[in-house]
C-alpha positions as a Markdown table, in Angstrom:
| # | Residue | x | y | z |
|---|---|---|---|---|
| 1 | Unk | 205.4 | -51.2 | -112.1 |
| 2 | Unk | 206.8 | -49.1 | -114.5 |
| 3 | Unk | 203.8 | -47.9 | -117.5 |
| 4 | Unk | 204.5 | -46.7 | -120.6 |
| 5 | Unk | 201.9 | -45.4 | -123.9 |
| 6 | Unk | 201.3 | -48.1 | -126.3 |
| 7 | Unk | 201.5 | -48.1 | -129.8 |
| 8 | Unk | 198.9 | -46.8 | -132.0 |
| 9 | Unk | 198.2 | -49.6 | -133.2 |
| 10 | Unk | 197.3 | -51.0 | -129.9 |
| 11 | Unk | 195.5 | -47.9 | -128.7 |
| 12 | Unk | 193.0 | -48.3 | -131.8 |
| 13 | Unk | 192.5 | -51.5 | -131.4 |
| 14 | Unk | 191.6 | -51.6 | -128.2 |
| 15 | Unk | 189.4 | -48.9 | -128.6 |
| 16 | Unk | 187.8 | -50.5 | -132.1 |
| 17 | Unk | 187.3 | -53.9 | -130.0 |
| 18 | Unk | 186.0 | -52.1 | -126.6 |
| 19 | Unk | 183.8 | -50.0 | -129.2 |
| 20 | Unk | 182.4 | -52.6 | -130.9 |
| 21 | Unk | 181.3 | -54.6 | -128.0 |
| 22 | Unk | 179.2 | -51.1 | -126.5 |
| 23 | Unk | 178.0 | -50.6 | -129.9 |
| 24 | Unk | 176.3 | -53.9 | -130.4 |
| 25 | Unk | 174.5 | -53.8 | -127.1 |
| 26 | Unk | 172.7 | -51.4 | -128.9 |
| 27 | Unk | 172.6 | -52.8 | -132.7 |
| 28 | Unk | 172.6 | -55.9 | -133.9 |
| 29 | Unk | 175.7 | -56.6 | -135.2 |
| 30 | Unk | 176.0 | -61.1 | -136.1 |
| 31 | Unk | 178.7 | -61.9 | -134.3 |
| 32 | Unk | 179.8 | -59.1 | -132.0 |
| 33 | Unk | 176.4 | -58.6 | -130.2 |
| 34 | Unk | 176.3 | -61.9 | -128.9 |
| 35 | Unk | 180.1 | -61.9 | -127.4 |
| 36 | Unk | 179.7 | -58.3 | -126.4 |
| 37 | Unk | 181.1 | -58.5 | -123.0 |
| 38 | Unk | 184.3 | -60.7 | -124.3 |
| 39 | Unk | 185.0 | -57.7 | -127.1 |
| 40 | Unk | 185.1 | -55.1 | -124.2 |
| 41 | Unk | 187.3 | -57.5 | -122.2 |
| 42 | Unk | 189.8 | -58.2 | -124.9 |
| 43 | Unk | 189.7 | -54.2 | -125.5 |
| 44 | Unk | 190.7 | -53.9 | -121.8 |
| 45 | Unk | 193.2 | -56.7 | -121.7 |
| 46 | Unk | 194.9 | -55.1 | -125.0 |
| 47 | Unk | 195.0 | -51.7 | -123.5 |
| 48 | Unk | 196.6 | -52.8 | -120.3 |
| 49 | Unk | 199.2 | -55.4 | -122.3 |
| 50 | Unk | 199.9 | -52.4 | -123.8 |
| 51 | Unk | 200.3 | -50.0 | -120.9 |
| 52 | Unk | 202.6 | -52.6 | -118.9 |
| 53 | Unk | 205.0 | -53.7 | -121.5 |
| 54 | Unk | 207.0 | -51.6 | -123.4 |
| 55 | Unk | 206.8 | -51.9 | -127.1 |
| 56 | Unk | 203.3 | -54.2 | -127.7 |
């Protein structure tokens, strides 16, 4: 498997999502806190998509 940098795009969000779901273990935040772990999965799982295919 070949890996290549993703976009910016990708990178931030990814990190915005995976941030958000730490974030709200620690404040309240309406929606986020109570799907915490998803946000940090979804983070992860954009990150990767972004690491294995070129160009997402």
């Amino acid at each position: 498997m070949k890996l290549s940098a993703p976009k910016e795009t990708t990178f931030w969000a990814a990190t915005i999502l995976g941030g958000l779901g730490i974030i709200s273990k620690f404040v309240t935040i309406p929606v986020v806190s109570e799907n915490a772990f998803w946000f940090v999965v979804v983070g992860f799982v954009v990150l990767w998509l972004g690491n294995t295919n070129k160009g997402f």
